[in-house]
C-alpha positions in Angstrom: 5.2 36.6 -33.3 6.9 33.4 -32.4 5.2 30.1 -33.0 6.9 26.7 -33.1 7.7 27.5 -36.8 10.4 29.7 -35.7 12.3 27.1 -33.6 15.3 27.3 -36.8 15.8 30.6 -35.8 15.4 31.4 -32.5 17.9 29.0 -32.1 20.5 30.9 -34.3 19.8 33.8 -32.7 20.4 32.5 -29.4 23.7 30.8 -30.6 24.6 34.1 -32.3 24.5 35.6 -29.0 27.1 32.8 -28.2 29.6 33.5 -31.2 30.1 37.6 -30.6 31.0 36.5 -26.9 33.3 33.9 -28.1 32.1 30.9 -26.5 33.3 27.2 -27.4 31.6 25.7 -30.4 30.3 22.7 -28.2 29.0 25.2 -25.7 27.1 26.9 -28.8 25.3 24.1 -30.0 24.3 23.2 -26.3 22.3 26.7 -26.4 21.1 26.4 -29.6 19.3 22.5 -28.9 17.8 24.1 -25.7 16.4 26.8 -27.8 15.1 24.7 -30.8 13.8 21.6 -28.0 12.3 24.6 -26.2 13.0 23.4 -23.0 13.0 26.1 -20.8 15.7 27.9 -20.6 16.4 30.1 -17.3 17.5 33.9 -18.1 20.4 34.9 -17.6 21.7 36.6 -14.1 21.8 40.1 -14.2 24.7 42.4 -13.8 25.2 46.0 -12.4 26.8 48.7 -14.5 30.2 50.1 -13.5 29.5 52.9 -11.0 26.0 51.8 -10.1 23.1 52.6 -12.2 20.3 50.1 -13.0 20.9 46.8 -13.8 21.4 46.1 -17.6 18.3 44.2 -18.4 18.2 40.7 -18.9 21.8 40.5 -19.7 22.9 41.6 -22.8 25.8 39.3 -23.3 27.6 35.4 -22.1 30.8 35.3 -20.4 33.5 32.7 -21.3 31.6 30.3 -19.4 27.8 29.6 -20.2 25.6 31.0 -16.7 21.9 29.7 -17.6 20.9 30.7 -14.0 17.7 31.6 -12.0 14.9 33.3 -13.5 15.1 37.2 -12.5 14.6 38.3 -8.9 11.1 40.3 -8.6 12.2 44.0 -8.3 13.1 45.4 -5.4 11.4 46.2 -2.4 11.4 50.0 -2.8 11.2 49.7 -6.9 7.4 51.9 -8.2 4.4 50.0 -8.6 2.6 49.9 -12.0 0.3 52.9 -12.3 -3.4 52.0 -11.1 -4.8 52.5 -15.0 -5.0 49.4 -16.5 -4.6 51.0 -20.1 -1.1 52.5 -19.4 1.6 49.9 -20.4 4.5 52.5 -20.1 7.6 51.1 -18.4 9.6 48.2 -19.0 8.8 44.1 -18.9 10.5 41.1 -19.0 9.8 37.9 -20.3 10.0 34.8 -17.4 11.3 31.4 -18.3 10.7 29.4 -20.8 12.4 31.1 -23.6 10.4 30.8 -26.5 7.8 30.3 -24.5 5.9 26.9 -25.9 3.0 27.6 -28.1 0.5 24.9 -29.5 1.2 23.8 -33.0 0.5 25.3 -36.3 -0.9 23.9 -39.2 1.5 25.0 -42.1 1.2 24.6 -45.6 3.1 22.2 -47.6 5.1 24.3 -48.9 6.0 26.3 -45.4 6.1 22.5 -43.9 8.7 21.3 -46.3 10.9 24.6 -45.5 10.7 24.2 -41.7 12.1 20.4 -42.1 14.5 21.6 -44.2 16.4 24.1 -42.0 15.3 21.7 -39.0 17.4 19.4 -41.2 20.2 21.5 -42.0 20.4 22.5 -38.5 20.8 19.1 -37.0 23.5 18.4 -39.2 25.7 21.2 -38.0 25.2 23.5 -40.8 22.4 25.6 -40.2 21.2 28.3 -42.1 22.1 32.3 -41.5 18.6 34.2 -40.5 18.2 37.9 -40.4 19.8 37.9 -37.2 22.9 36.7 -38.6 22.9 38.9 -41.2 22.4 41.9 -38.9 18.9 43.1 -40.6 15.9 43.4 -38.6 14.5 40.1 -36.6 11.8 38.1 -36.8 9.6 38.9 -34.0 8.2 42.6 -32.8 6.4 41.4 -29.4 6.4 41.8 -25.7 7.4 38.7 -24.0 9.3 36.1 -26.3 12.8 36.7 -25.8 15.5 36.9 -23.3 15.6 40.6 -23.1 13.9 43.1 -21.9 11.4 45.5 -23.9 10.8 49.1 -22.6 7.2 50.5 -23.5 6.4 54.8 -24.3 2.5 55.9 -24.3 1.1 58.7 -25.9 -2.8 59.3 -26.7 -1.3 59.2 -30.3 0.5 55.9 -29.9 1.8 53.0 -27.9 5.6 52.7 -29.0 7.8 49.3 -27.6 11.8 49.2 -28.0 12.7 45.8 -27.5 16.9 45.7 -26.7 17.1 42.5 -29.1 17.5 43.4 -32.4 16.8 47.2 -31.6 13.1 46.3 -32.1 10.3 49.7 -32.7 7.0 48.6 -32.8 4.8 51.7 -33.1 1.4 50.9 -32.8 -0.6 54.2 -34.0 -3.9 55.0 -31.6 -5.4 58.0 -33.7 -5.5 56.6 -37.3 -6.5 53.5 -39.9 -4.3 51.7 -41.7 -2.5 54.2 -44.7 -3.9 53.8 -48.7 -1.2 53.1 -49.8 2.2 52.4 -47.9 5.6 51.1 -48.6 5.8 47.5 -47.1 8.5 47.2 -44.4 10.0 44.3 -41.8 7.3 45.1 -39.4 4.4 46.0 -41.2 1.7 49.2 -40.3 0.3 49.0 -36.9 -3.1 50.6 -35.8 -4.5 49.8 -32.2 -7.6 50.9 -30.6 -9.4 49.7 -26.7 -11.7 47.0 -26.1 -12.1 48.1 -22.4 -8.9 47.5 -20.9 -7.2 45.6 -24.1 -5.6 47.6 -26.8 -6.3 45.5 -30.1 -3.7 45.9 -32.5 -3.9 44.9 -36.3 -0.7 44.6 -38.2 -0.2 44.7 -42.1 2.1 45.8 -45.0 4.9 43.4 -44.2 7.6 43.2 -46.9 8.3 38.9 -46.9 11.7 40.4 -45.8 11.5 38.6 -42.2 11.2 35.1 -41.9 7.8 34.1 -41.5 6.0 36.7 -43.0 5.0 37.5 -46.0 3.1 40.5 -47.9 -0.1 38.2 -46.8 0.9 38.3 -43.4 -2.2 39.5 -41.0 -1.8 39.4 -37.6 -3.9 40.8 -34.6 -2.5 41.4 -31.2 -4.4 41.5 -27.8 -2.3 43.0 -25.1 -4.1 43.4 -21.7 -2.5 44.2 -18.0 -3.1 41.2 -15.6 -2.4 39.9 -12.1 -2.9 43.4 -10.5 -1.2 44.9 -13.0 2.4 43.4 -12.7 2.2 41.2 -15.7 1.2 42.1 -19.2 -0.4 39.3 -21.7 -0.6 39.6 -25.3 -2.1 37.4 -27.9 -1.2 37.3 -31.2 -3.4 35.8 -34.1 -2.0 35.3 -37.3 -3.1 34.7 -41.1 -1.2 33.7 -44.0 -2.6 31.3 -46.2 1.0 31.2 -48.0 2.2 29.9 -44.7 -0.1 28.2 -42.5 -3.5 26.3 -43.1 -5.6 28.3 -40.7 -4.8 31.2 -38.3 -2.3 30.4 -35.8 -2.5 32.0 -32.2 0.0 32.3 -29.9 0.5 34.2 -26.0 3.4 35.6 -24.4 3.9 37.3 -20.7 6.0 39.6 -19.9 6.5 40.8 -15.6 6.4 44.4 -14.4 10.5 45.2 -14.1 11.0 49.1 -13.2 14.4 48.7 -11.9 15.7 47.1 -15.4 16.8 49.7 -18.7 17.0 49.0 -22.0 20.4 48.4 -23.4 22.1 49.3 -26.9 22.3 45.9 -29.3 24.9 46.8 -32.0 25.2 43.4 -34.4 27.3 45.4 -36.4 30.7 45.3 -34.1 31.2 41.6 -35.2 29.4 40.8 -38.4 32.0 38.3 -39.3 31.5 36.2 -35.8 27.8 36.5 -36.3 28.0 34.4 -39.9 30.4 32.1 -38.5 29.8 28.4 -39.7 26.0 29.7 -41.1 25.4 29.4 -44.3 23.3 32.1 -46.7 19.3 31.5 -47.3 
């Protein structure tokens, strides 16, 4: 989940984004302030596929030239209304302006506090510091609604599965078990949901520490309800660490009903060396 903690990097992702299209340094670290003052930043305009097709999500890449545009059109006229059942998220969402979304403050540790000021730091003097992203390993966040690009959700009685197109993001959320005995401990953690009415209540452990911002204590619980007739979809996200923060931390994101918008490939790999570009290693 993404809470003001995160500013470092969701700034470095953003300007990574920036390096593999090659934009101008200066243009870069215009991004990358907007991102880490979290002022709002419009999404990018969409573009149609050779050939037709659906448009490719909430833009995948930045020309030469920087477009912070409009916030995406609603979809079109003739594009299928969400289904009537309030418990079926399948389909694909978007995120509106801002991007991160502003959440209130957490209360770190002093430990977490004095690592936050330091990238802050490091990153204000023009030599930040590389995050997973950078390093083409999974990202930080596994959410619906706080990022640029789009997330497509599949529903089974069994599970409630979301691909997100940054990062090539799985959350699997499984419906018809508990938490396992004993697991391995991974980037995103184990996920187990189950309905409170119309919310599906989703607790999260087993996190590796591998992410930033996690760590094996890492608890969170995630709300995720259909709202506003069923075109926008709200999730909550509590979490506990007492490694990092002083008391849980909770943050919300929204995400709008987009039918006529896929789900792109994201493939860091086709310019690691751009992507590390003037970072340096954790």
């Amino acid at each position: 989940m993404t809470t003001n903690t995160t500013s470092p990097s969701a700034a470095n992702q953003l300007d990574l984004k920036a390096r593999r299209s090659g934009l101008p340094v200066d243009a870069r670290w215009g991004l990358g302030i907007l991102m880490l003052l979290a002022l709002g930043s419009p999404v990018l305009a969409q573009e149609t596929p050779p050939g037709g097709g659906p448009p490719s999500g909430a833009n995948t890449s930045f020309a030469t030239q920087p477009k912070m545009l409009s916030a995406l059109p609603p979809p079109p006229a003739d594009a299928p209304p969400p289904v009537a059942d309030l418990r079926d998220f399948e389909g694909t969402w978007a995120a509106p302006p801002p991007f991160p979304p502003p959440q209130p403050p957490a209360k770190l540790t002093p430990q977490a506090l004095e690592t936050q000021q330091r990238l802050l730091k490091l990153q204000q003097e023009g030599t930040p510091v590389a995050t997973n992203a950078g390093h083409c390993r999974p990202m930080d966040n596994i959410t619906v609604g706080w990022d640029l690009f789009p997330a497509t959700i599949v529903q089974t009685p069994r599970e409630v599965v979301v691909f997100e197109e940054e990062g090539r993001g799985r959350w699997q959320i499984h419906l018809d078990r508990g938490h396992p005995t004993h697991s391995k401990p991974s980037y995103w953690g184990d996920s187990v949901g189950h309905w409170e009415g119309d919310t599906l209540v989703v607790d999260t452990v087993g996190f590796s520490g591998q992410q930033e911002h996690t760590t094996a204590q890492t608890h969170r619980v995630s709300r995720i309800h259909r709202t506003h007739g069923g075109r926008q979809l709200e999730m909550t996200v509590t979490t506990t660490d007492p490694s990092i923060y002083l008391e849980p931390t909770t943050s919300t994101f929204v995400s709008d009903w987009h039918p006529e918008l896929q789900v792109l490939e994201f493939q860091c790999e086709e310019n690691p060396e751009g992507a590390l570009e003037g970072l340096t290693s954790q």
